[in-house]
Every structure is written in C-alpha cells, then in structure tokens.
N, C-alpha and C positions, 0 to 999 in steps of 0.2 A: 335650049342653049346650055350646053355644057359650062359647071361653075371653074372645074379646072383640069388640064389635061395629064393625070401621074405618066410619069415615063414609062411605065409599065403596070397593066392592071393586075389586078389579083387573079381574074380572069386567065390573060397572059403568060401568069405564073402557075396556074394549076395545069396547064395545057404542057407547059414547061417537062413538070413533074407527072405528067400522066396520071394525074389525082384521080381523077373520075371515071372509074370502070360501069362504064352503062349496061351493062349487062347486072352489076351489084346491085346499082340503082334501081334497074326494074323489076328486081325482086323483092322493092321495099326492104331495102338499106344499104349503108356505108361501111364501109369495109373498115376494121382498125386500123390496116395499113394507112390510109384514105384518110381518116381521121388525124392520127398521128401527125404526117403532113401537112395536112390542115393547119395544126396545130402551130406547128413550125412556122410554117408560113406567113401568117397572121403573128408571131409576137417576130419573126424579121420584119415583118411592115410596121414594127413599134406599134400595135395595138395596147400592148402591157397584160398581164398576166391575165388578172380582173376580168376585163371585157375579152381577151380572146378565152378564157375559159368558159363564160357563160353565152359566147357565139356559140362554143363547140356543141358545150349540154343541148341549148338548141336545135341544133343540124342534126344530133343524135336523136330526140326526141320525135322531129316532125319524120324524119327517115323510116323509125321504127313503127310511127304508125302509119306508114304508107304515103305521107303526103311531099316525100321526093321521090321522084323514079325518073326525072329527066333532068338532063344541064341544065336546063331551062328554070326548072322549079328549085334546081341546088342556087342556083347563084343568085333567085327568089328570094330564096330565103336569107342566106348570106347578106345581101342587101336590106330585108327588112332588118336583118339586127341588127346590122349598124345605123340602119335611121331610127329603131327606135332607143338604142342606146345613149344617139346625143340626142333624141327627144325628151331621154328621162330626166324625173328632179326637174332642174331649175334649166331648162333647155330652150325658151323662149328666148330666138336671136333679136327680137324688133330693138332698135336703137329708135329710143325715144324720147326725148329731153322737154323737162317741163317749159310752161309756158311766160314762165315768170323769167324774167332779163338780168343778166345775161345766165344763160343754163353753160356750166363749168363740167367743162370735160377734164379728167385729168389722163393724161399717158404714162405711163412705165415700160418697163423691161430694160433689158442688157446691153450691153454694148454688143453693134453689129446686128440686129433683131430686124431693125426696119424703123425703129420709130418715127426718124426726121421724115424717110418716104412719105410713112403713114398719115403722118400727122397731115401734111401738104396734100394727099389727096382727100383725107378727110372734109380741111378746107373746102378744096373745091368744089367738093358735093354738095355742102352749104352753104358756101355761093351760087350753084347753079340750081339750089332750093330755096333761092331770093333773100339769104339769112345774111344777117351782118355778122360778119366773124372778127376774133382779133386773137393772134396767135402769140401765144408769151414763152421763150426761149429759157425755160426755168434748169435748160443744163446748163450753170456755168461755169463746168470744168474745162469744158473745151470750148476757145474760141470758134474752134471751125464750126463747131455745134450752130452756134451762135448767130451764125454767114450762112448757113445752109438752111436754117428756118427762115430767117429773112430771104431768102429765093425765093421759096415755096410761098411766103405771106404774099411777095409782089406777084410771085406768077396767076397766085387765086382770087385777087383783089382783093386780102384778107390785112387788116391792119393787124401794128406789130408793137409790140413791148418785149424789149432787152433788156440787159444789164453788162456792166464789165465783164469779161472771165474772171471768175473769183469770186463774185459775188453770193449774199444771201440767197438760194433758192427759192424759200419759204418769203422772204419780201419780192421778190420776184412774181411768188404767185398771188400775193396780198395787194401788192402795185394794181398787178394785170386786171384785178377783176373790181378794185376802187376805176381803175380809166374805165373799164367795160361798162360801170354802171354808169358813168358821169357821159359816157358818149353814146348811149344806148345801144350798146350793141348786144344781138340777141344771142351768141354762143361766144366763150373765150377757151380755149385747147391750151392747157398747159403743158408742157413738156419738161419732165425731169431726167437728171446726167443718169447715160445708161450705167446701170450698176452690175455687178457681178454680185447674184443674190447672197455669194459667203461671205460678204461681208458687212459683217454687222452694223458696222459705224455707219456705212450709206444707206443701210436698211433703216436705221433710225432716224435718218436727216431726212426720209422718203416721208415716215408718219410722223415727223414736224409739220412737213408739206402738208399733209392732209390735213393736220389737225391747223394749221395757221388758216385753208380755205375754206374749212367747216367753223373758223370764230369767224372770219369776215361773212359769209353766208352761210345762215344754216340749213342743213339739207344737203349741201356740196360739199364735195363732188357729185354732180349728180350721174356723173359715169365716171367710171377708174377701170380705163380699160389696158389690158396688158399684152402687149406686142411680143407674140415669138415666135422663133426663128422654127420656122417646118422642117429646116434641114437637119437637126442636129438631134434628131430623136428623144431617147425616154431622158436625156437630160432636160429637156422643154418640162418635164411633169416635174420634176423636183426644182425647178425655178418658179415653175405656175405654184407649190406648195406655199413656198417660201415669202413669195411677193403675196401671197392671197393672205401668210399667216401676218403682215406688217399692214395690210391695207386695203378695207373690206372692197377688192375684185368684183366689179359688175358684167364684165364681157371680155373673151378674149378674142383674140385678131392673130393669125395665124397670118406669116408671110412666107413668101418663096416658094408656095406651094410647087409654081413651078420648075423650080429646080428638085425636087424629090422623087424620088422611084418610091415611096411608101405611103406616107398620110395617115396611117393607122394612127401617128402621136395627138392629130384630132380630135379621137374621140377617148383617148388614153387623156390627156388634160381633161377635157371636160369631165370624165367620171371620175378624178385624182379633185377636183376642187369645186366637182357641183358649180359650174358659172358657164354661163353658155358663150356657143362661139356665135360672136356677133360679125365677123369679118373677115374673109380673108384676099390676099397678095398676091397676084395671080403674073406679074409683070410691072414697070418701073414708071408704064404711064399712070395718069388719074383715073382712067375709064378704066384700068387694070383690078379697082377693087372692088369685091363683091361681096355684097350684104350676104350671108350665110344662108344656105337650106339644105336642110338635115337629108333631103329625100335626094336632091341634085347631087351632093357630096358621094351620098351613100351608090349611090347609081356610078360616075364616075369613076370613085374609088376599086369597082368590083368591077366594070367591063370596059371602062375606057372610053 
C-alpha cells in the first residue's frame, strides 16, 4: 500500500533528463554529467543541501566500487538513502502516549498548514482506538478557529473545551486538561492560533502555553507535534527551526503531501531539527492520515 502518490517521481524526472546512461552504469559508474543532475534534481525536490549532498557522496561511492551498473540497483540505492536518512538520529515515528490520564498532545504550526484538519483526524483515530478524547480550541484568534474544531470534536465523538475569541490560550489549555482529569478522559489535543514563526510575540505566548500545561501536569506535553504544510518547501525547515527553538518538538506531521510534485522537504525537516515524522496528509478525509514509514515514503518518493 502506497503511503502517498508525489505528482511525479524522482524516477519520472531522471527519465525526463535522460540521467542515466546504462552503458556508464555498466562499466561501474556515473558520469559527472549524471551526477551534476542528480544533483540539481534532488535540491528541486527541496531535499536541502545537507542531505542531497551526502545522497550524492553515496551513489558516487557504491558506483565506483561497482555496486551500480543497473537502473535498478541506481534507484536502490537512491531509495535506501533516503530511508536511512529519515531513519537517522531521532527517527523513530511510533506515536505513543503514556498511560496515565489524560496523555496531552499539544499541536502547533502556521496558519494554512493543516492543523484544525489534523487535529479532527487525529481524533478520530482515538476514537476508533476506543480512547476517550476531548479536544480544546486553544486558537483564539479566530472564531472560525473555534467552529471548525467544534465539527471535527462532533464529527469524532470527541468532547469539547472552547473559549471566547480573544481569550487566554494558556487558560484555555489549563481549563482543558483540569475537565480531562475530572471526566476521565484518556487523551486532550490542544490546539494553538496558527502563527507565522517571525513573529516573536506569538512565539512567546506558544511557550506560556507549554510552560502553563507542563505546571498543571508534569511531563506534558507529552507530544508537541508540528503540522507543516508539504507544499511550500525549504520555508517548512526554517519554520520547523523556529517552532522546535520555542518548544521542545516531539514529532512532525507533514500535510498535503498530495498536492506536491517533490517531498524531498520530508526529509530536509527532519535532518534540519533531529524529530521524526510521525504523520503525514495524504487527502481531507480521516482515513487520509498516515502514520509515517521511512521505507514506504522512500520507495514512493523515488518510483511512484
């Protein structure tokens, strides 16, 4: 089962460019032309410097000592470096919340990223993992915010904690997880107003938030996980910087996968802030989200 379908594979695109002279190949190696390309290639698909340079060292390396000589064994390769890329460091995607009530997820990211989607199918998964959930609408900048978590709590059977628009965020998430304890519920999702990470003032009112839900429980957040938008490339790695430097980051969640021709900003975040992708958005339903794997991603990504 395919995790998601890129509008065009890397594959696709070498075929493009006539990358691959099989004849070079099975003489044990790549051509610099070949390479070069490559090169290109891979920081178009927002890889980022970093990891597509040490892709390339790679392909250089196994080529020279004879262990490409076919398509087959190039895009092998290719493929294993991008899974073991987002395997390395801190690369374990399992989302797993302790046992103790209610376990406190917190959400972040930008406006437009995906969260409110996010958050609603996240729900519904622990609903349909017999969890009792209660979802707290800690954006309140925007009423609409506000109305469109409230759908997604009714759509999941997930109970709900608001506030006015305008209100304390930080009592917002202190409210939510005082009800969560007094009604037993076994996970609460908090949600904060999407910020634009330049600016500092919201960056600071984000680590009140943190720091208000780690005095009412310590230990929490026990996920902080950060919602970004697949489309909008290597700005996604200077936002993942930015939120990770305000608010120790457990997991990120990658959306809209399918609307992108690239992907490579995947594994560009993850090696830009060491936190693994625990999720990605694949389409607008519930069943659209998918727990992350390094090897399905990496397979995908390179043949489609």
């Amino acid at each position: 089962m395919p995790l998601f379908k890129p509008k065009r594979s890397l594959w696709q695109r070498l075929k493009d460019v006539a990358l691959l002279d099989v004849g070079v190949l099975a003489r044990g190696g790549v051509s610099a032309g070949s390479i070069e390309q490559l090169e290109s290639l891979l920081l178009e698909a927002d890889f980022g410097v970093p990891v597509t340079m040490r892709l390339i060292a790679d392909v250089e390396r196994q080529a020279k000592r004879g262990a490409i000589t076919t398509e087959a064994e190039f895009l092998g390769a290719l493929e294993t470096g991008i899974r073991d890329a987002l395997s390395a460091g801190n690369g374990d995607p399992a989302f797993v919340l302790p046992d103790l009530k209610p376990a406190v997820v917190l959400v972040l990211g930008v406006n437009g990223a995906g969260k409110t989607t996010f958050i609603g199918k996240l729900a519904t998964r622990l609903r349909h993992e017999g969890k009792k959930v209660m979802v707290a609408a800690g954006d309140t900048f925007r009423a609409g915010a506000i109305d469109q978590l409230r759908v997604w709590a009714e759509r999941s059977g997930s109970e709900f904690i608001g506030s006015q628009a305008g209100g304390d965020p930080a009592a917002v998430a202190y409210s939510a997880i005082d009800a969560a304890v007094t009604r037993g519920v076994d996970v609460v999702i908090i949600d904060t107003a999407g910020r634009l990470h330049t600016s500092e003032g919201l960056m600071e009112e984000l680590r009140k938030v943190a720091r208000v839900i780690a005095k009412r429980m310590p230990g929490a957040p026990h996920e902080a996980l950060l919602v970004l938008d697949g489309t909008i490339g290597q700005n996604a790695v200077q936002q993942a910087k930015t939120f990770a430097e305000a608010v120790p980051v457990t997991g990120i969640v990658v959306t809209k996968l399918d609307g992108t021709a690239r992907g490579g900003v995947v594994v560009a975040v993850h090696e830009a802030i060491n936190v693994p992708v625990k999720f990605v958005g694949v389409g607008e339903s519930a069943a659209d989200l998918k727990t992350f794997d390094a090897a399905a991603f990496a397979h995908d990504l390179v043949e489609g």
